[in-house]
N, C-alpha and C positions, 0 to 999 in steps of 0.2 A: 491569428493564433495569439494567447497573452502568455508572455515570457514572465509575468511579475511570479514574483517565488509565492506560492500558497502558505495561509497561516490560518489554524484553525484551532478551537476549545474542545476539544470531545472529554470526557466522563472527567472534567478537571486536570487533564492535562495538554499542555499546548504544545502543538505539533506545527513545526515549519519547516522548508525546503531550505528558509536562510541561516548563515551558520550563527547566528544571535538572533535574541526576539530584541524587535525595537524596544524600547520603552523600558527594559530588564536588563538587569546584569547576570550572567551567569555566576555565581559563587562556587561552583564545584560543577568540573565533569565525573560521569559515574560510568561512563564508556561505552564500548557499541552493544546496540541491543537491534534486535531479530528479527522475523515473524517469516513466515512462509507456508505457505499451504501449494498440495498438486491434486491438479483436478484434470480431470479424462471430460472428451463430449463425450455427448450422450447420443444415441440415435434417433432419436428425434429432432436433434438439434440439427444434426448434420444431415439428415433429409429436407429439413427446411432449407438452409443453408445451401443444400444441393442446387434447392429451385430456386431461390433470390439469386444466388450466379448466373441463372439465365436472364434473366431479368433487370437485376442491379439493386442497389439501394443498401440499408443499413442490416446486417447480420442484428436481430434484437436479441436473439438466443443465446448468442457470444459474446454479445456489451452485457448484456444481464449475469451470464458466467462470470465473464473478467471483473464485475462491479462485485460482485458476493467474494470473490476473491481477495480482491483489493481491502474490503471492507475485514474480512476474515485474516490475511496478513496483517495489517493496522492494527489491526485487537490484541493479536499474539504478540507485538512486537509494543505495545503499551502494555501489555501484563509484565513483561519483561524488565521494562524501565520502572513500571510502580514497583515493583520487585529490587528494584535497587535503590529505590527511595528518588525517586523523579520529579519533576514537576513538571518538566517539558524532555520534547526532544527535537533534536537541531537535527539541520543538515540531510533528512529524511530525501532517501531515492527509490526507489523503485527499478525493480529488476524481472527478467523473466528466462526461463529457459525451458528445452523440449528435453524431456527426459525420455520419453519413447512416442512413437505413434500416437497419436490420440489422448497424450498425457504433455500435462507441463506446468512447473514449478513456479507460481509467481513469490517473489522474494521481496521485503522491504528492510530495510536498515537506516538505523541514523546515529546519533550519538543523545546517550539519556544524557539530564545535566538538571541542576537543579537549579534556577531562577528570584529573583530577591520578587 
């Protein structure tokens, strides 16, 4: 497993798990910013799902949900920070929760902040 904190460029702003980018100074926090999306399976998923259980191996149907997810909270939670005049954002976690059967809330947050 790599523990090292992820840092990444996406649509011109940099996104990390560490609470400073190397190489940057922060000149201004602009404060916690968002994203969250809930998403339900689908029945086809969970019929596939059903048989890989006998079987074993990787759910693709579920990494592929949780990945459209993740990508879809990340988005909303950088409109967020560009929305407060951003240029990165620090400290970025990731969260998840069940809100009913079949449904559940993935959540991301960090803190926007603007970067020299």
């Amino acid at each position: 497993m790599n523990d090292r904190p992820t840092l990444s460029r996406s649509n011109r702003m940099l996104l990390t798990t560490l609470e400073g980018v190397p190489g940057h100074t922060i000149v201004q926090h602009l404060g916690l910013v968002q994203g969250s999306t809930v998403r339900a399976k689908n029945v086809g998923r969970d019929f596939m799902a059903g048989l890989k259980n006998l079987v074993g191996g990787e759910l693709k149907g579920y990494t592929e949900l949780l990945q459209e997810a993740r990508a879809e909270a990340t988005q909303r939670m950088m409109q967020e920070a560009s929305k407060q005049g951003a240029n990165a954002s620090v400290n970025i976690r990731f969260a998840t929760s069940s809100l009913t059967q079949g449904a559940a809330e993935l959540f991301v947050y960090g803190t926007a902040v603007q970067i020299d």
